[in-house]
C-alpha positions as CSV (number, residue, x, y, z in Angstrom):
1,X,22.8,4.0,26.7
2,X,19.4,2.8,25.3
3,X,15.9,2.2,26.8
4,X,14.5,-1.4,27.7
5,X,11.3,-2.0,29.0
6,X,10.7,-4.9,31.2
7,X,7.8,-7.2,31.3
8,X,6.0,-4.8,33.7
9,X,6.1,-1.9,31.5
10,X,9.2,-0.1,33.5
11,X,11.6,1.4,31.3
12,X,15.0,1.0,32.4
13,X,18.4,2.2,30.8
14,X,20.6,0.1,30.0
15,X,24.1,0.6,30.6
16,X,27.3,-0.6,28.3
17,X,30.8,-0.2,29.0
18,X,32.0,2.8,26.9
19,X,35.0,3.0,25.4
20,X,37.4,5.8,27.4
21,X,36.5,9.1,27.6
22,X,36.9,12.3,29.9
23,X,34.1,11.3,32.1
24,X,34.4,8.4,34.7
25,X,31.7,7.0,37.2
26,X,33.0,6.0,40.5
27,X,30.4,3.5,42.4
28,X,30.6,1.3,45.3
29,X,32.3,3.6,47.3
30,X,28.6,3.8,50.1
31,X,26.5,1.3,50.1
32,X,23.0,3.2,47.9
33,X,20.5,2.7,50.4
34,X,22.8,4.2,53.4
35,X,23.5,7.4,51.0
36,X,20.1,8.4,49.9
37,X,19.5,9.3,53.8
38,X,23.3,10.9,54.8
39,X,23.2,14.5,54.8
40,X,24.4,16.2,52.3
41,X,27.1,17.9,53.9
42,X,28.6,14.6,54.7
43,X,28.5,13.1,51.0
44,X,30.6,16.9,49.9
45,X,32.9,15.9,52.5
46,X,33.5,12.1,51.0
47,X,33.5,13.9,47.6
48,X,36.2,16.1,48.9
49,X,38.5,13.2,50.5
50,X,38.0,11.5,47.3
51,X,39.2,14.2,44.9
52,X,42.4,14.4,46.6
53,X,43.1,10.9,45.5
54,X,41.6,11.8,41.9
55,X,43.7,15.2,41.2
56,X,46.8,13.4,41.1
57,X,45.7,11.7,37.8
58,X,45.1,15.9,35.6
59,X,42.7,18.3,35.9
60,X,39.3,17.8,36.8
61,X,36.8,20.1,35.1
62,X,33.8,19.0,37.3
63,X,32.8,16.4,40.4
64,X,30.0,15.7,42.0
65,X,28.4,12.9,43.9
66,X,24.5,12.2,43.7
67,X,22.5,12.5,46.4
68,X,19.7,10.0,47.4
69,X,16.9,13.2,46.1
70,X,18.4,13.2,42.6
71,X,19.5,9.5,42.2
72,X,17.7,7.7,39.1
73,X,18.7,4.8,37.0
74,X,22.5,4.7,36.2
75,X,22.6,7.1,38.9
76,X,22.4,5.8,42.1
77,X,22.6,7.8,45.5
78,X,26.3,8.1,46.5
79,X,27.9,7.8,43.0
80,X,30.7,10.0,41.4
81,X,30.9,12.0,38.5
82,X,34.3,13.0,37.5
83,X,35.4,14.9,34.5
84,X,38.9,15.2,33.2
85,X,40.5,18.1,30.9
86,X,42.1,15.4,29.0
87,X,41.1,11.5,28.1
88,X,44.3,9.9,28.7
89,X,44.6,11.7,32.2
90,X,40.9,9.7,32.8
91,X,42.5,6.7,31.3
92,X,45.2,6.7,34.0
93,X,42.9,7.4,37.0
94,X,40.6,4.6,36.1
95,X,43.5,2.0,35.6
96,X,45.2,3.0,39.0
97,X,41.7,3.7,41.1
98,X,40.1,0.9,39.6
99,X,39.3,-1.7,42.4
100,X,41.7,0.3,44.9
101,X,40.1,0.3,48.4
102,X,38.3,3.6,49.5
103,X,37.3,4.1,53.1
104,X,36.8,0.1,53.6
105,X,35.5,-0.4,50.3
106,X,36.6,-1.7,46.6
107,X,36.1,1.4,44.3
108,X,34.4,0.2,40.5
109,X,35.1,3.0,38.3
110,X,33.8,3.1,34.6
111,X,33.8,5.4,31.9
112,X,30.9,7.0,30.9
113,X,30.3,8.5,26.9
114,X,30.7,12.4,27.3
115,X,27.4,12.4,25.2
116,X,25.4,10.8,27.7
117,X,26.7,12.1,30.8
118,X,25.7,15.6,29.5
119,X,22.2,14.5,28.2
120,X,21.4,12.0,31.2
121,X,23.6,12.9,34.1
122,X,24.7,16.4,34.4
123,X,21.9,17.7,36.1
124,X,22.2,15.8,38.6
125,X,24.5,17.8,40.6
């Protein structure tokens, strides 16, 4: 990822499609604006339901989903962070999960550079 800055000063970070990794970001799954005010209980719970789909690709080392307090840029409220014990088991999830349906909705799943999850997203759980 790298900074831009638009022409009103904001710095945004743009996001590029990273090559496969360990870590995947599952989005479209609630719409933002809906999960920034759903309790959190309720987003764990969706996380939960979600997993079970997930596990059936490897081991998952760590999941979370944001929530609306801690969403930024690349971020959003209701997103998914998943990381894998192994690439290829990432690779698998994301070419079976990608665009399969998810409570009503089309899931878009990419991968995200272990580098920058751990610098940029981590924290966010």
């Amino acid at each position: 990822m790298q900074m831009l800055q638009t022409k009103s000063g904001v710095n945004m970070l743009k996001t590029q499609l990273s090559p496969p990794s360990r870590v995947i970001k599952v989005s479209s799954m609630i719409e933002q604006e809906k999960a920034k005010f759903m309790p959190a209980q309720e987003l764990e719970d969706m996380l939960d339901d979600l997993m079970s789909e997930f596990v059936k690709y490897g081991s998952i080392v760590d999941a979370f989903i944001v929530k609306g307090d801690k969403s930024t840029v690349g971020a959003e409220a209701g997103c998914v962070f998943i990381m894998f014990g192994e690439k290829e088991q990432a690779e698998k999830a994301h070419k079976e999960m990608n665009g399969k349906k998810f409570d009503k909705k089309d899931l878009k799943l990419v991968f995200i550079n272990e580098d920058t999850f751990n610098k940029h997203f981590v924290f966010l759980r």
